[in-house]
C-alpha positions as CSV (number, residue, x, y, z in Angstrom):
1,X,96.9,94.1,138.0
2,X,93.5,95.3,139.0
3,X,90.8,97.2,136.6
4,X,89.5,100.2,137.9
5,X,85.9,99.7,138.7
6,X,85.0,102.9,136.1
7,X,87.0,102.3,133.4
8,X,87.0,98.7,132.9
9,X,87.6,99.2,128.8
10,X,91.3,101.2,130.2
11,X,93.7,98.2,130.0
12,X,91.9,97.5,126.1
13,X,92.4,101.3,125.3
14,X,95.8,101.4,126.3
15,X,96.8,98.1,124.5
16,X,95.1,99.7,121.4
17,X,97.1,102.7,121.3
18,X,100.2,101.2,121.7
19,X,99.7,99.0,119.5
20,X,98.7,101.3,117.3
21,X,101.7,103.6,117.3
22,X,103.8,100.3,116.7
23,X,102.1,99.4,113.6
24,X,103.1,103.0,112.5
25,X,106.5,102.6,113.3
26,X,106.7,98.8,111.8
27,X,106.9,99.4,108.7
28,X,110.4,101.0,108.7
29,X,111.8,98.2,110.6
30,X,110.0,95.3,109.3
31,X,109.4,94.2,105.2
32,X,105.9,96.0,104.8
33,X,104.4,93.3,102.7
34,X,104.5,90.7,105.5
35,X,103.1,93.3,107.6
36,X,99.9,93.7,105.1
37,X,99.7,90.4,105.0
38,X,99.7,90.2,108.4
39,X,96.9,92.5,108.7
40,X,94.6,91.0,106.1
41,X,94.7,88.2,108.5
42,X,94.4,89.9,111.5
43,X,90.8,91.3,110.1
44,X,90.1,88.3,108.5
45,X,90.2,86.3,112.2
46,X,88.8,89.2,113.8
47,X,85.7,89.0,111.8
48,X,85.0,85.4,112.3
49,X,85.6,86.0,115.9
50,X,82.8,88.1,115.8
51,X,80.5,85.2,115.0
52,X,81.6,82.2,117.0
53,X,83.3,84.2,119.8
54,X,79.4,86.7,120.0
55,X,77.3,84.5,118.8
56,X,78.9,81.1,119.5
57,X,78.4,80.3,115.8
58,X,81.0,77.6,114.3
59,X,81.6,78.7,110.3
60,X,83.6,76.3,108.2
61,X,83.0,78.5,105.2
62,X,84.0,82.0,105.6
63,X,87.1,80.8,102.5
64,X,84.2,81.5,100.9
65,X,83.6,85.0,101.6
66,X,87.8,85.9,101.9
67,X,88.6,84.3,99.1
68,X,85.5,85.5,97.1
69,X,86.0,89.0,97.6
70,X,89.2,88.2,96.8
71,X,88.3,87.6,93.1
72,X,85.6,90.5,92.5
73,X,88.2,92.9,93.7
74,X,90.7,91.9,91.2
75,X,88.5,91.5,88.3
76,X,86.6,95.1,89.5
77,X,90.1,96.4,89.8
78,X,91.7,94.9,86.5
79,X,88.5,94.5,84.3
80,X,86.6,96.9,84.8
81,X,89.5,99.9,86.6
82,X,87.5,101.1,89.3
83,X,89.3,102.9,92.1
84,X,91.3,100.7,94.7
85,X,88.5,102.0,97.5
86,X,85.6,100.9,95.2
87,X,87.2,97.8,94.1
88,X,87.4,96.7,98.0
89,X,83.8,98.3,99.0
90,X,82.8,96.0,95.9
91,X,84.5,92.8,96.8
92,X,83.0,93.7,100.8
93,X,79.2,93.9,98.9
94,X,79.6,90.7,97.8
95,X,81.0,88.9,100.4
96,X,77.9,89.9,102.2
97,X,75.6,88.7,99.4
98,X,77.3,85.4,99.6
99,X,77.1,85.5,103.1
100,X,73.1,86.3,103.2
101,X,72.9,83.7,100.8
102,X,74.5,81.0,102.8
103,X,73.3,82.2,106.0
104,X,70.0,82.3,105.0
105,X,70.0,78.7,104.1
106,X,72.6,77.3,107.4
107,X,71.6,79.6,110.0
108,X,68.7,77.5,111.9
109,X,70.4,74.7,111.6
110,X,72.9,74.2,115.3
111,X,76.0,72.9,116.1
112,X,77.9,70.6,114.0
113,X,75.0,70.6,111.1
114,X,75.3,74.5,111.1
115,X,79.1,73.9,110.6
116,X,78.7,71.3,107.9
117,X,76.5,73.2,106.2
118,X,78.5,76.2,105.8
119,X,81.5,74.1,104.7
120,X,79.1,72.6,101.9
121,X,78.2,75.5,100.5
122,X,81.6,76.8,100.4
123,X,82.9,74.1,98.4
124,X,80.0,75.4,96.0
125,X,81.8,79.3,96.2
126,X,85.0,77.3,95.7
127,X,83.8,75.2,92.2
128,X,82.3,78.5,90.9
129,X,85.8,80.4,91.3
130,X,87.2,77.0,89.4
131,X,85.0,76.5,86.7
132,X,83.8,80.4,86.2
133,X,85.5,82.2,83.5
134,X,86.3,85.6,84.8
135,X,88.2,84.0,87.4
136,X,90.9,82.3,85.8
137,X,90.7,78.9,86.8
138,X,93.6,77.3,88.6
139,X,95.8,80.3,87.3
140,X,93.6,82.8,89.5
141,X,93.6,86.5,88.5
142,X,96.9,88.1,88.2
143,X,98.9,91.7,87.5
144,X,95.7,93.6,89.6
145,X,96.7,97.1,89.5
146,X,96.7,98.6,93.0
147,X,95.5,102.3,91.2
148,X,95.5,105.0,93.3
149,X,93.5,105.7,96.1
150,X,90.5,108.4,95.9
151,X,92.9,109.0,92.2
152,X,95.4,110.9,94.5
153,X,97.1,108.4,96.5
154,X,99.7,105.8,94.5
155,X,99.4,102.6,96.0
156,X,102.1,101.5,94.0
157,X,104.3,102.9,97.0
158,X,104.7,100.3,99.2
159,X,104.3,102.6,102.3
160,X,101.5,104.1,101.2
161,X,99.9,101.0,100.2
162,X,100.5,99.6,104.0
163,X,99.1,102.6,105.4
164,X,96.1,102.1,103.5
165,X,96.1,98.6,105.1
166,X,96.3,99.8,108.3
167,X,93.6,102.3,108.0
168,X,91.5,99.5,106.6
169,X,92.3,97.1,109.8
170,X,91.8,99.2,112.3
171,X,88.6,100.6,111.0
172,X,87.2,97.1,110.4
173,X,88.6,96.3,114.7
174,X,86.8,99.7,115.4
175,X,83.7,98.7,113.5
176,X,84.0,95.7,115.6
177,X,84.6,97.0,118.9
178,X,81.2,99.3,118.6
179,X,79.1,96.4,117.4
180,X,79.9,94.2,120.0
181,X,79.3,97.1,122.9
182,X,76.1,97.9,121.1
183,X,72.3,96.7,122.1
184,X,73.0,94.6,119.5
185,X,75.8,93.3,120.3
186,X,74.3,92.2,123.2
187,X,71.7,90.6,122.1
188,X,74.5,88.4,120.6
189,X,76.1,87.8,123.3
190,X,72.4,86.5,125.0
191,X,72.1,84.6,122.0
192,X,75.1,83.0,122.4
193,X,74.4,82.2,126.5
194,X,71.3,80.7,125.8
195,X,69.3,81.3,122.8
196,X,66.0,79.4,124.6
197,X,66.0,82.4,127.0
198,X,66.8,85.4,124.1
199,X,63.3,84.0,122.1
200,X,61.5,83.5,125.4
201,X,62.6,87.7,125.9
202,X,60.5,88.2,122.8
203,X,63.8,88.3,120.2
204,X,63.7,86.9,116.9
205,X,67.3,85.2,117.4
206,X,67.0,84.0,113.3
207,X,67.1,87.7,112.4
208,X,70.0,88.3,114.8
209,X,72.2,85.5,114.0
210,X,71.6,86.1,110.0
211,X,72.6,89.6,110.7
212,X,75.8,88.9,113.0
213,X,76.8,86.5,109.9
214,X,76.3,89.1,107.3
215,X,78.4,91.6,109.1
216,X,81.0,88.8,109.3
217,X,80.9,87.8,106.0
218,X,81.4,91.6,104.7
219,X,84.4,92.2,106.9
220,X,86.0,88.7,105.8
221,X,85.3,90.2,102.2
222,X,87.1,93.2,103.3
223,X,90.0,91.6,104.2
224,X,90.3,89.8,101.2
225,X,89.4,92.3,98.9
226,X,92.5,93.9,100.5
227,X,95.0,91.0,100.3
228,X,94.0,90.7,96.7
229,X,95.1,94.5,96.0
230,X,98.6,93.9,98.0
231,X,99.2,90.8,96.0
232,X,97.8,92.1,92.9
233,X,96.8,88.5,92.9
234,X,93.2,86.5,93.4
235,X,93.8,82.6,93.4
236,X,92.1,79.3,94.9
237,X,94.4,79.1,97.5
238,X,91.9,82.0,99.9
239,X,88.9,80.0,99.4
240,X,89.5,76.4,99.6
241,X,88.4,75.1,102.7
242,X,92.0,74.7,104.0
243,X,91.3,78.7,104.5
244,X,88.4,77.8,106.3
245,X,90.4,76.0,108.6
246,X,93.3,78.4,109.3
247,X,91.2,81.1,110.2
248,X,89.4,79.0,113.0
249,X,93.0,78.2,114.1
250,X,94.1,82.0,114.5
251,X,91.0,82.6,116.6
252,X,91.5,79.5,118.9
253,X,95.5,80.1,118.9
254,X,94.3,84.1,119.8
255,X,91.2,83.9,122.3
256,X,87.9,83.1,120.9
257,X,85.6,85.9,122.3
258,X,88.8,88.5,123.4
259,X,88.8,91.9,121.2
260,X,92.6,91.5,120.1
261,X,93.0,87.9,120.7
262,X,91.6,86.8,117.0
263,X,94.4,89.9,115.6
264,X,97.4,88.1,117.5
265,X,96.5,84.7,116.3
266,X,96.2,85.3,112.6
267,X,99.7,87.7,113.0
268,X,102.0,84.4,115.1
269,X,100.4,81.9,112.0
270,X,101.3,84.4,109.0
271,X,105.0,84.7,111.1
272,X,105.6,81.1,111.4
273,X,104.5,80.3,108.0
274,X,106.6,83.0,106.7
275,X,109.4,81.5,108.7
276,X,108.8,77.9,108.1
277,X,108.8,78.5,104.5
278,X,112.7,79.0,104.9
279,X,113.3,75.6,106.4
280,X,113.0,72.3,105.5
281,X,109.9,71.6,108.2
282,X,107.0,71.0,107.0
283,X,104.9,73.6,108.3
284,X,101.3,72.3,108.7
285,X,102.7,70.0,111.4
286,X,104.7,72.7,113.2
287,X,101.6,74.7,113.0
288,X,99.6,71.9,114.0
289,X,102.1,71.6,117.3
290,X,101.5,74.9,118.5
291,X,98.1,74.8,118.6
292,X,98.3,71.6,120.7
293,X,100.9,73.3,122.7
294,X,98.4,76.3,123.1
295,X,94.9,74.4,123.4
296,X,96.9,71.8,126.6
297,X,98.6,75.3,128.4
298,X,96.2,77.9,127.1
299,X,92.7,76.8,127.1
300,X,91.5,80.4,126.6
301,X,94.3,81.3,123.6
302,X,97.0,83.2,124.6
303,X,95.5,86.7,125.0
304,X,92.3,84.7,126.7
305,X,94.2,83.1,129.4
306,X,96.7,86.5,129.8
307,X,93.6,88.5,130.4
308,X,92.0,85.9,132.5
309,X,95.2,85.7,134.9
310,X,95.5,89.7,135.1
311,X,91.6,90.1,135.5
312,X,91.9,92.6,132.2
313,X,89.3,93.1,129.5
314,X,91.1,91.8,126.0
């Protein structure tokens, strides 16, 4: 299947549509929760694709900015009663203050100390959410009220809550989409070839870097921030490092550097841990199989190596 030689974005715009009509029509066939959590992943990988697969940037601590969001949009939502759209924006604000704060401090470090350092100060996003005392300790923040959205919508109403989900997603993959084909974006993707040679073009690749993190950060916030209001729940369990970890395994599972790739990773490990948690095997090891399985056969992810093999654009 060749690309047309103007329209190489086609075969992405397509996929997008029809993808896009299915997520309408899923929830009437599928249990809409799973499907919102679904999508809170499918951001949530998405975003950190857009740091190590544009700028080739390895984070072990975006728990911190998921997970963190997580917790100021529960207690903005519960606490203080702001708006379910406010409550979100919030928890996205301060995912990207965390995420300035950390990058600020990791991001001219490279490699594995840039990695390390992230994790590090995650832990420290992880032992304020423990020890701090709006957040509940190990009990987390529970009953957050979902409100209604703009005071008109009832988010109560399961399908209008997913559709607010969905909205959120595919703003966040759009939002995505038009920094990566941007002159910033590619300045990223320079960055990310060879960094010597971006400076050596006059580019302050610091600024650029700290920047692509923020915008990370803020979208993993986002996603949280959402998972938090489908819940009505804010717990340890989204930033603890083990978070960390899972949503470098949707991107790898996905395509690292694909558009959709990081969005079909995080949906197959939400479905098999949804599925595993019905059986008596343990799951981190099934888990932990397929991505072997994937890494040996798919060196690219799945949607990586499919695009690779039809000479598509994912």
């Amino acid at each position: 299947m060749a690309v047309a030689p103007g329209n190489p974005e086609r075969p992405l715009m397509i996929l997008a549509a029809v993808a896009l009509v299915g997520l309408i029509i899923a929830p009437f066939v599928v249990y809409p929760v799973f499907l919102m959590k679904a999508l809170c992943f499918a951001l949530f990988a998405c975003a950190f694709n857009l740091l190590i697969g544009y700028v080739g940037l390895l984070s072990f601590g975006h728990a911190a900015f998921f997970g963190g969001a997580a917790y100021v949009t529960a207690h903005a939502a519960k606490v203080w009663g702001l708006t379910p759209e406010l409550a979100i924006l919030l928890g996205g604000l301060s995912a990207g203050v965390i995420g300035a704060a950390i990058g600020a401090l990791a991001i001219r470090r490279q490699g594995i100390y840039f990695a390390m350092t992230t994790l590090a100060l995650s832990q420290m996003v992880f032992f304020v959410c423990l020890q701090a005392p709006f957040t509940g300790g190990e009990d987390g923040i529970q009953g957050v009220p979902r409100g209604s959205l703009f005071g008109l919508i009832d988010l109560n109403n399961p399908y209008a809550m997913y559709f607010t989900v969905l909205a959120i997603f595919a703003g966040g993959v759009w939002f995505i989409y038009r920094i990566v084909h941007s002159p910033f974006g590619q300045v990223l993707k320079a960055i990310r070839e060879n960094e010597a040679r971006a400076t050596s073009l006059g580019y302050d690749t610091a600024k650029y870097k700290l920047m692509a993190f923020v915008l990370s950060a803020t979208l993993a916030g986002i996603a949280g921030g959402t998972k938090a209001l489908v819940f009505q729940l804010a717990t340890l369990t989204d930033v603890q490092w083990q978070m960390s970890g899972e949503v470098v395994l949707m991107t790898l599972l996905g395509g690292i550097g694909t558009m959709v790739g990081p969005a079909v990773g995080g949906v197959i490990v939400v479905m098999l841990q949804n599925y595993l948690a019905t059986t008596t095997l343990p799951a981190t090891v099934v888990i932990g199989l397929v991505f072997v399985a994937c890494v040996l056969l798919f060196r690219r992810g799945i949607v990586g190596e499919l695009a690779h093999r039809l000479k598509i654009r994912l």
